[in-house]
C-alpha positions in Angstrom: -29.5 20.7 8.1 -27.9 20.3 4.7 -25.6 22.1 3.3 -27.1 24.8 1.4 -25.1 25.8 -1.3 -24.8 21.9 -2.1 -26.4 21.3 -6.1 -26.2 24.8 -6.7 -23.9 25.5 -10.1 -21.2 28.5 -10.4 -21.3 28.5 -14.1 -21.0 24.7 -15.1 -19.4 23.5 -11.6 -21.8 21.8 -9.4 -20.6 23.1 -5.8 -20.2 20.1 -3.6 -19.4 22.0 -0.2 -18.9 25.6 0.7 -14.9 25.7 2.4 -15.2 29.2 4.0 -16.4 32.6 3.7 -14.7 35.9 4.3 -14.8 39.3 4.0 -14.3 39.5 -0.1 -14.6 36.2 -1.6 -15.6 33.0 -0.8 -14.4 29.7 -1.8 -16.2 26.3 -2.5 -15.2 22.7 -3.5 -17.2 22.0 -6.8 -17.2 19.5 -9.9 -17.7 19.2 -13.3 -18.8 15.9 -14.7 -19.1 15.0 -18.8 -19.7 11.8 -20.8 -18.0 8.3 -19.0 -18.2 9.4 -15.2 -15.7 11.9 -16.2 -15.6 14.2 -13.5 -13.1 16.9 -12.3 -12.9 18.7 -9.0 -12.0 22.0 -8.7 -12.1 25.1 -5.8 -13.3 28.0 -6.6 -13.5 31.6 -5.4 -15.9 33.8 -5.9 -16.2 37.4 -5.3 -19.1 38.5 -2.9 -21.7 40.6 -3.6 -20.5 43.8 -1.3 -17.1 43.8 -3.0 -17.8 44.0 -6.5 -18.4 47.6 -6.5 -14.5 47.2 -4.8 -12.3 48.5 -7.9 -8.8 47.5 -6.2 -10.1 44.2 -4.6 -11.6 43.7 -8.3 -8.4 44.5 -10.4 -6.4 42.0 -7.5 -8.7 39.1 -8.5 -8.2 39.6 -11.9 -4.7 40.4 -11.6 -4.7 36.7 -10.4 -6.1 34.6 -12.8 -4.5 36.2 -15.7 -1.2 35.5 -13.9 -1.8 32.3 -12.6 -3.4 31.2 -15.6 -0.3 31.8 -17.6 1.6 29.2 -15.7 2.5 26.1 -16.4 5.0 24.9 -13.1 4.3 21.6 -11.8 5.3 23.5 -8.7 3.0 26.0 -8.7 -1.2 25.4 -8.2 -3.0 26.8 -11.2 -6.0 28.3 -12.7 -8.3 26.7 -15.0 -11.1 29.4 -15.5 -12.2 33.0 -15.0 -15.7 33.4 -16.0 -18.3 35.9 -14.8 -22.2 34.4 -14.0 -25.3 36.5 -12.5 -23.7 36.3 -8.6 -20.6 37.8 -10.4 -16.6 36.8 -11.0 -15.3 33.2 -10.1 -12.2 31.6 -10.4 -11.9 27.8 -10.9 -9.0 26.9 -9.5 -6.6 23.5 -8.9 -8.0 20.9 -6.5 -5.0 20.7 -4.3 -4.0 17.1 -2.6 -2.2 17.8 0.3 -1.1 20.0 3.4 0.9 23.2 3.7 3.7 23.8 5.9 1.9 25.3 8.8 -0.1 21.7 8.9 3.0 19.7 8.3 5.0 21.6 11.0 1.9 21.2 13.8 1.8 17.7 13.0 5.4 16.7 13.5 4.8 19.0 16.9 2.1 17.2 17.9 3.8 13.9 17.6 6.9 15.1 19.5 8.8 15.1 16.0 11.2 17.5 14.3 9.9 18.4 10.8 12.8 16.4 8.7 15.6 18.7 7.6 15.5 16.6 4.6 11.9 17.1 3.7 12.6 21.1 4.6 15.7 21.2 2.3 13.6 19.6 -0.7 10.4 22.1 -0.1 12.8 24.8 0.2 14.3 23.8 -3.6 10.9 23.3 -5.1 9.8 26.5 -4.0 13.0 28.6 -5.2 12.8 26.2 -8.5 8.5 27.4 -9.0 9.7 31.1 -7.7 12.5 31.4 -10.9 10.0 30.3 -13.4 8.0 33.2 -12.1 10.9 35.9 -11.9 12.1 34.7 -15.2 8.3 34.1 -16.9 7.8 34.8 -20.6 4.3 34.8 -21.7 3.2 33.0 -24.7 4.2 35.8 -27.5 7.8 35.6 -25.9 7.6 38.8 -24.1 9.3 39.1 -20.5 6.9 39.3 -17.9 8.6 38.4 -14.7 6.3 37.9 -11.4 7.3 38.8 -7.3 5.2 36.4 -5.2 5.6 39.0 -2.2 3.7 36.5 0.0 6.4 33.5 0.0 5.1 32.0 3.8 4.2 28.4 5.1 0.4 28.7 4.1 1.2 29.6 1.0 3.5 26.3 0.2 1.4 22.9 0.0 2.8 19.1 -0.1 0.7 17.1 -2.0 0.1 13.6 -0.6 2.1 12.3 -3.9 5.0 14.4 -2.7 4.7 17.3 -5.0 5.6 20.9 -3.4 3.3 23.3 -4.9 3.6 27.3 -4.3 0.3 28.8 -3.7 -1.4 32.1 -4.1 -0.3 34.6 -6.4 -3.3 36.8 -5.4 -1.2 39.5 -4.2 2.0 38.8 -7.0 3.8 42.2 -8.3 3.7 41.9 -12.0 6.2 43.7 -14.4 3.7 44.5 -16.9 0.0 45.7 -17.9 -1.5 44.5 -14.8 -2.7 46.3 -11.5 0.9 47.4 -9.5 1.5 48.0 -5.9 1.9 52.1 -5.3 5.6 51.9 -4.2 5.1 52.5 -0.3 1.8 50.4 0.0 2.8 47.5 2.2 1.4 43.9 1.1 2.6 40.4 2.6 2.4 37.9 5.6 4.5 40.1 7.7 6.5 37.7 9.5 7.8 36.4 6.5 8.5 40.1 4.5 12.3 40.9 3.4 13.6 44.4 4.7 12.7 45.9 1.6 9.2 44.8 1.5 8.9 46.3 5.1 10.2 49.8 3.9 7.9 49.4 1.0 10.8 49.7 -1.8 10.5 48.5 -5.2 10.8 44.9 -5.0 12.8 42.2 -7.4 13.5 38.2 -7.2 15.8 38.2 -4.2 12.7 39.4 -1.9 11.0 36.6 -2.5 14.4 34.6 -1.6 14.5 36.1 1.4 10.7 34.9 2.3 12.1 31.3 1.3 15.2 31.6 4.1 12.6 32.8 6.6 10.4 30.0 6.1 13.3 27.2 6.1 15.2 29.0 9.3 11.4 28.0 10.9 11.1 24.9 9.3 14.9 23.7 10.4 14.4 24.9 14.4 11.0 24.7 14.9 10.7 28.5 15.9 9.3 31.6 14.5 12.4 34.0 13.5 10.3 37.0 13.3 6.8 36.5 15.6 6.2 39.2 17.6 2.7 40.5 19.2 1.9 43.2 16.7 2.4 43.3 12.6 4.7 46.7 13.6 7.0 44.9 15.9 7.5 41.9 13.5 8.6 44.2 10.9 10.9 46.4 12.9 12.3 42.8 14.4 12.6 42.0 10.4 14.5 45.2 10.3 17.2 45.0 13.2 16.9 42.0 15.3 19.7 39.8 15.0 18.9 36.4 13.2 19.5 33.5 15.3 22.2 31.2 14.3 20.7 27.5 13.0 23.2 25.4 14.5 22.6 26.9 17.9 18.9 26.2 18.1 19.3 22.7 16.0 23.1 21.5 15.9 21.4 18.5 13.5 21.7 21.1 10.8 24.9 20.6 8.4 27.1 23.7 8.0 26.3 24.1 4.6 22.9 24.0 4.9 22.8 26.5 7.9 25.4 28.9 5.6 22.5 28.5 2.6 19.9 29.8 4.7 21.8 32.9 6.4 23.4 33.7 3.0 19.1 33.8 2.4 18.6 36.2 5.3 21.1 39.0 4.5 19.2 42.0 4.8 21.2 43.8 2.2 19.7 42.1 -1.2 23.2 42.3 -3.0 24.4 39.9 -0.3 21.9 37.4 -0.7 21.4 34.5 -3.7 21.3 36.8 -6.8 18.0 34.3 -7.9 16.2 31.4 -6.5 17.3 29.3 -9.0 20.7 30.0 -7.6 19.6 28.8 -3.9 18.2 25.5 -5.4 21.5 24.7 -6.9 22.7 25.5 -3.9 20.6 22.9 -1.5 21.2 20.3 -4.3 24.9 20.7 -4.1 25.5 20.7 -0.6 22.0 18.9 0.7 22.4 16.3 -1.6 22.8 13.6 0.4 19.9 15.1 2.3 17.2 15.5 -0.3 14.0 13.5 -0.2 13.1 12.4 -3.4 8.7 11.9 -4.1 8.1 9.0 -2.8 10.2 9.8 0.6 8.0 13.0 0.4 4.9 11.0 0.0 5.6 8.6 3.2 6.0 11.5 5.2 2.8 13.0 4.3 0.7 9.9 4.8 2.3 8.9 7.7 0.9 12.3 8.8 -2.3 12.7 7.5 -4.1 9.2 6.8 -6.9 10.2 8.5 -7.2 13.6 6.7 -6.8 11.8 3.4 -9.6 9.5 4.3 -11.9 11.8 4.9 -11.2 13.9 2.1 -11.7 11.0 0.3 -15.5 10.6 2.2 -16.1 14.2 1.0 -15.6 13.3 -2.9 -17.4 10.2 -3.0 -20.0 11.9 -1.9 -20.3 13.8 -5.0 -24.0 13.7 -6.1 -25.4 12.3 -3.7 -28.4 13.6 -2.1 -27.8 14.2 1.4 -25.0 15.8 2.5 -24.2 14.9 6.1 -21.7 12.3 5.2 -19.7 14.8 3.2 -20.9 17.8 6.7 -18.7 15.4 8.6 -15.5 14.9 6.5 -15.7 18.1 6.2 -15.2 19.1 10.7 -12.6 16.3 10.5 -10.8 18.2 7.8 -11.3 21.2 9.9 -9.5 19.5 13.0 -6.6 21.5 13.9 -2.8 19.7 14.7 -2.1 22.3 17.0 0.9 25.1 16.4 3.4 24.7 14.5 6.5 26.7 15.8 7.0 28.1 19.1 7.7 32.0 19.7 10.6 33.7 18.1 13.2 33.5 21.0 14.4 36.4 22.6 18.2 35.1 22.7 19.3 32.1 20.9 20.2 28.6 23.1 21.6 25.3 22.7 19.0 22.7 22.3 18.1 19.0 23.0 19.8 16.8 19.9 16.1 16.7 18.8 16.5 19.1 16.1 13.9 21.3 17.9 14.1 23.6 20.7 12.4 22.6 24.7 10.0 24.9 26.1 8.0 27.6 25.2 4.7 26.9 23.2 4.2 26.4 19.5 3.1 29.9 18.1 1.5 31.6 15.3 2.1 34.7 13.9 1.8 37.7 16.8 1.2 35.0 19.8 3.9 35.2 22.5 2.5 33.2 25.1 5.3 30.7 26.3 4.3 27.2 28.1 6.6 24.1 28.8 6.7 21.4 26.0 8.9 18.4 25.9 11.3 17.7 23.3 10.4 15.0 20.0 12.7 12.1 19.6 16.1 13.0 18.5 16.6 12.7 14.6 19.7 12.0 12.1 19.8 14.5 9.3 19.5 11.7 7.1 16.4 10.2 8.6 13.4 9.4 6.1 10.7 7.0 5.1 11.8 4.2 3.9 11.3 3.9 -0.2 10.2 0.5 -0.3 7.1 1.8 2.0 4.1 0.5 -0.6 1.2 3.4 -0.8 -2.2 2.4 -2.5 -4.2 5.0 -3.7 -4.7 8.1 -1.4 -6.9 11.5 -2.0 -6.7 14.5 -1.1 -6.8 16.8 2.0 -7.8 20.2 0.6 -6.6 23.5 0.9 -7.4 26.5 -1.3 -6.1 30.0 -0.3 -8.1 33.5 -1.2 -8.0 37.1 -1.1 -10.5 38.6 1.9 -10.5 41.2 4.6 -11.2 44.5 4.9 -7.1 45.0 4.2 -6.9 43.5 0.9 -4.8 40.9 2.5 -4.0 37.6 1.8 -5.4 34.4 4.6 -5.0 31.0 3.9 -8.5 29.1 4.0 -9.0 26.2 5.9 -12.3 23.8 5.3 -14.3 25.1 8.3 -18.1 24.2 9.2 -20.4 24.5 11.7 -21.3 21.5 13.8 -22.9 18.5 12.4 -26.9 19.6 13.4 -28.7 17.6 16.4 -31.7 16.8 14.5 -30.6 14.7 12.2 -30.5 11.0 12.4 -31.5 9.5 9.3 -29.6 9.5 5.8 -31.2 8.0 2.3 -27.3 7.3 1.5 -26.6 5.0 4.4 -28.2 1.5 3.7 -26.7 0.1 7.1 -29.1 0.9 10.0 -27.7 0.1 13.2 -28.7 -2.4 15.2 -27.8 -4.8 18.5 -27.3 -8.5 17.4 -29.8 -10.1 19.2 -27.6 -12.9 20.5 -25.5 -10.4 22.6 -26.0 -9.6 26.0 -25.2 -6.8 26.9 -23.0 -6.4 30.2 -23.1 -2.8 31.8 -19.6 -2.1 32.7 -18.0 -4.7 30.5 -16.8 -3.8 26.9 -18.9 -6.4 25.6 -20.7 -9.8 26.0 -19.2 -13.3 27.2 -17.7 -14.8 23.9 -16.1 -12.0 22.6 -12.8 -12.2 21.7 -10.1 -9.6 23.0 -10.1 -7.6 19.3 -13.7 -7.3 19.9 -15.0 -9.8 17.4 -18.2 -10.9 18.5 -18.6 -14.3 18.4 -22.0 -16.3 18.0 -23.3 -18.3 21.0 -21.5 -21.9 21.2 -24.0 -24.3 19.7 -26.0 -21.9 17.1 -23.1 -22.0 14.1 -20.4 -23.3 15.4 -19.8 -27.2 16.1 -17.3 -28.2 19.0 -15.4 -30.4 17.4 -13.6 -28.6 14.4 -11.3 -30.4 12.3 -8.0 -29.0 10.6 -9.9 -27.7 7.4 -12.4 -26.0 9.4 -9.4 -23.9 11.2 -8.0 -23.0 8.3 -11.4 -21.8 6.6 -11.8 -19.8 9.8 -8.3 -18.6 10.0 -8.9 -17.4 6.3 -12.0 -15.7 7.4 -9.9 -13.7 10.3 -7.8 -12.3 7.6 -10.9 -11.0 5.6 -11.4 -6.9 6.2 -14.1 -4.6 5.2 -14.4 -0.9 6.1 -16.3 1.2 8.7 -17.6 4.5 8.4 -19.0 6.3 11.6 -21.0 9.3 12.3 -22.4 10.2 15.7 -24.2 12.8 17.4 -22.7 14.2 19.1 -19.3 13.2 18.8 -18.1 10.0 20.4 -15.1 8.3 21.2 -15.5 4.5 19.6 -13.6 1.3 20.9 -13.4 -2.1 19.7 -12.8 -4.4 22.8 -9.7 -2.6 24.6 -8.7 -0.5 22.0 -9.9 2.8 21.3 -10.2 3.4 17.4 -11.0 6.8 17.1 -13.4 9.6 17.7 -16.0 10.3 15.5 -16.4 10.9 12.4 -14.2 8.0 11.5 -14.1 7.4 7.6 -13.0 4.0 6.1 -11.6 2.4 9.1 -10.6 -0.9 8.4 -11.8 -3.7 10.4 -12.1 -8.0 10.3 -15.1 -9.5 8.9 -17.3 -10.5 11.3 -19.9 -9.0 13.9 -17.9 -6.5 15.8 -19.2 -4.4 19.2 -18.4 -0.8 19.4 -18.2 0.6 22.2 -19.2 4.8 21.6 -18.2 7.2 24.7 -20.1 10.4 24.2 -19.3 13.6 25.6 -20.7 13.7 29.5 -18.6 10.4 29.6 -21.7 8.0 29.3 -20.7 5.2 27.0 -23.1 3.0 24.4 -23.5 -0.3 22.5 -24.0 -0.4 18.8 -23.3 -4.0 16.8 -21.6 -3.3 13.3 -21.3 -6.2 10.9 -18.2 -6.1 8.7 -18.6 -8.0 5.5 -15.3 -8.6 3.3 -14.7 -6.4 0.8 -17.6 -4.0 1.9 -18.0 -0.4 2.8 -20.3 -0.4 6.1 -22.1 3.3 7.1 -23.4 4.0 9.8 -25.4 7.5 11.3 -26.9 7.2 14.8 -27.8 9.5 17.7 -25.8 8.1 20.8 -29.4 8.6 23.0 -31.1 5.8 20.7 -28.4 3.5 21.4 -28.4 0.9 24.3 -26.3 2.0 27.3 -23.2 0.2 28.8 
């Protein structure tokens, strides 16, 4: 089953997937091509059908664009467009290229690693830097229009993969000017992440928002929610009284300076906190200095994280007008794959902690979960630590992440690509030239990862006598060490979902996307589900992109 908003046009962007739906808006990844192969990718949003009659939802929506639109940060994610066709208002918003913090926290977790303080410290500056230019903005005529993010949270900040922090998500943004204002007393915000004001629903200025920002890097820099409670009402009466957790004593890693940055943050009296963001990013520069990543440290980090995310995002575009969409259905649920939490519980007393920089026990949580399970500690890490800049990085593409405004609430979720599935009755693809196929000279072995003559890396190699003379002389080595070296790429989709080896080593489970292998004929080796495993021959040619699409059942068995 394709997809079947895929061709369809919201004014002049062709809509390539749909991301996710919710209860007011929903969002698709689209293009827009012109003369030369120029083509541009874009999200957008676009209001449902039972909302437009919604005058509050409608005025947010509109409230955004014109704000967002106005801005020109390369910190912040913009707006291109807000147009109107015959399904209603869209927004055409910035194609983002990266992860947000939630991601990048669960997947340091997940590999038993703190989140760098050094990566923390420089988010944390790019978002107070993108956060002044909106308490300070001046539109276009020179009039002062300053902004209040009010939603300052780890799903609203995203990492591209070039190392570029960009603050997301102004849907819910308090404006100082013509446009649609929060009644003072109407609560709005991710409340884990609200300053003490916000929660008392008081007239808001700058220093809320800085408050958000010492929340977010407190979580970042010990691994643990500082506010998470079961219920939205207890987080904000912990917001209110609960005393804040010193840094050091959950991650001594932390520098005094940088801990004193972050409390100075948290005061719950505003007066006592940075007077302006732009103040608290001086402020990590001064004392962080040494600390700081700078893009391309940022950039490692992100691919050393998410290669496998990037290469399936880059699967989805290149399957821009293309017919059938099941290669693009498939990077799509590997996008969707979750890394697990990313902080544990909010601790009910503070505690010394392993040198790793994050805290033992209790499980990764998000907002309002309190279950607590064992976990072991990551790998201890200098404060200094990061990617090395001489790391070389080709070209990578983009994970995708585009926030919206949906819910019965009028609040504000952070969308993640989410899809049914891949469908059981589909085997065939006109985009896939490769069919699969078992070389005919292998035999094979049922238990065995593959037939006699193949080498450990699982390179089949062809029975002696039919290419291959006995007697090679130095130049043939060389030509075949030469050939050894030569890689193409392998792109695998399976139904259902399989778990794919070449000879000992397990590659990855399906759908794998661009997985780079030698030339030659190799034997994978597919584990499905019930634990039954099958046989399927791909030949690698150098320089080549090889597909593949197959139902495990019309495989041969091991």
């Amino acid at each position: 089953m394709d997809d079947l908003y895929r061709g369809q046009r919201i004014g002049k962007y062709e809509i390539l997937t749909q991301l996710s739906l919710g209860g007011m808006a929903e969002l698709f990844l689209a293009f827009t091509s012109g003369p030369g192969g120029f083509r541009k990718y874009v999200v957008v949003k676009r209001i449902l059908p039972d909302a437009k009659g919604d005058e509050q939802f409608v005025k947010m929506f509109l409230d955004e664009a014109r704000i967002t639109a106005a801005f020109s940060h390369p910190n912040i994610g913009q707006v291109f467009d807000l147009d109107e066709d015959e399904e209603g208002l869209y927004l055409a918003m910035e194609f983002i290229s990266g992860q947000n913090l939630n991601q990048v926290a669960a997947a340091c977790r997940r590999r038993q690693r703190p989140v760098p303080i050094g990566f923390s410290c420089t988010v944390a500056r790019e978002t107070c830097n993108a956060l002044h230019y909106a308490h300070t903005f001046t539109d276009p005529v020179g009039r002062a229009f300053p902004v209040i993010h009010r939603d300052v949270a780890q799903k609203n900040v995203m990492v591209t993969y070039d190392g570029v922090t960009k603050l997301l998500d102004f849907g819910i943004a308090q404006a100082r000017g013509k446009l649609g204002r929060t009644n003072v007393g109407m609560v709005k915000g991710t409340t884990g992440y609200m300053s003490p004001e916000q929660v008392r629903g008081e007239v808001l200025d700058g220093r809320s928002d800085v408050f958000s920002v010492g929340v977010m890097l407190h979580e970042l820099l010990t691994g643990r929610r500082l506010f998470g409670a079961e219920t939205e009402i207890e987080e904000m009466q912990l917001i209110l009284d609960a005393p804040i957790p010193k840094i050091q004593e959950l991650n001594p890693l932390v520098p005094d300076e940088v801990a004193e940055i972050v409390h100075r943050a948290l005061a719950r009296e505003r007066a006592d906190r940075w007077p302006t963001a732009r103040e608290m990013a001086r402020a990590l520069e001064r004392h962080a200095a040494k600390l700081l990543f700078d893009q391309e440290q940022m950039a490692a980090l992100m691919r050393e994280l998410f290669e496998d995310k990037m290469a399936a995002t880059r699967a989805l575009l290149e399957s821009a007008g293309e017919n059938d969409s099941l290669l693009a259905h498939a990077a799509v649920r590997e996008l969707s794959k979750d890394d697990g939490e990313a902080f544990q519980k909010a601790p009910t007393h503070t505690r010394p902690v392993p040198e790793s920089g994050v805290p033992s026990g209790g499980k990764s949580a998000p907002e309002h979960d309190t279950d607590e399970r064992p976990a072991s500690a990551p790998p201890a890490e200098h404060p200094d630590a990061r990617p090395q800049k001489e790391s070389p990085w080709g070209f990578v593409v983009a994970v995708l992440l585009a926030v919206a405004i949906v819910g019965a609430g009028y609040g504000v979720y952070a969308f993640v690509v989410s899809l049914p599935p891949a469908p059981e009755d589909v085997v065939a693809a006109k985009d896939l030239e490769v069919k699969p196929f078992v070389d005919p000279r292998l035999k094979v072995d049922p238990g065995s990862v593959g037939p006699s003559g193949q080498s450990p890396n699982g390179v089949t190699r062809p029975v002696a006598g039919e290419e291959d003379s006995a007697d090679e002389g130095p130049t043939t080595k060389k030509v075949r060490r030469s050939r050894k070296a030569r890689t193409g790429t392998l792109t695998l989709i399976t139904i259902p979902d399989s778990e794919v080896s070449v000879g000992n080593k397990v590659v990855g489970t399906t759908p794998l996307f661009n997985v780079s292998l030698p030339e030659g004929t190799h034997l994978l080796k597919l584990k499905g589900p019930d634990g039954r495993t099958y046989a399927l021959s791909a030949p690698i040619k150098s320089g080549e992109a090889t597909r593949f699409r197959v139902k495990l059942v019309d495989l041969p068995p091991l």
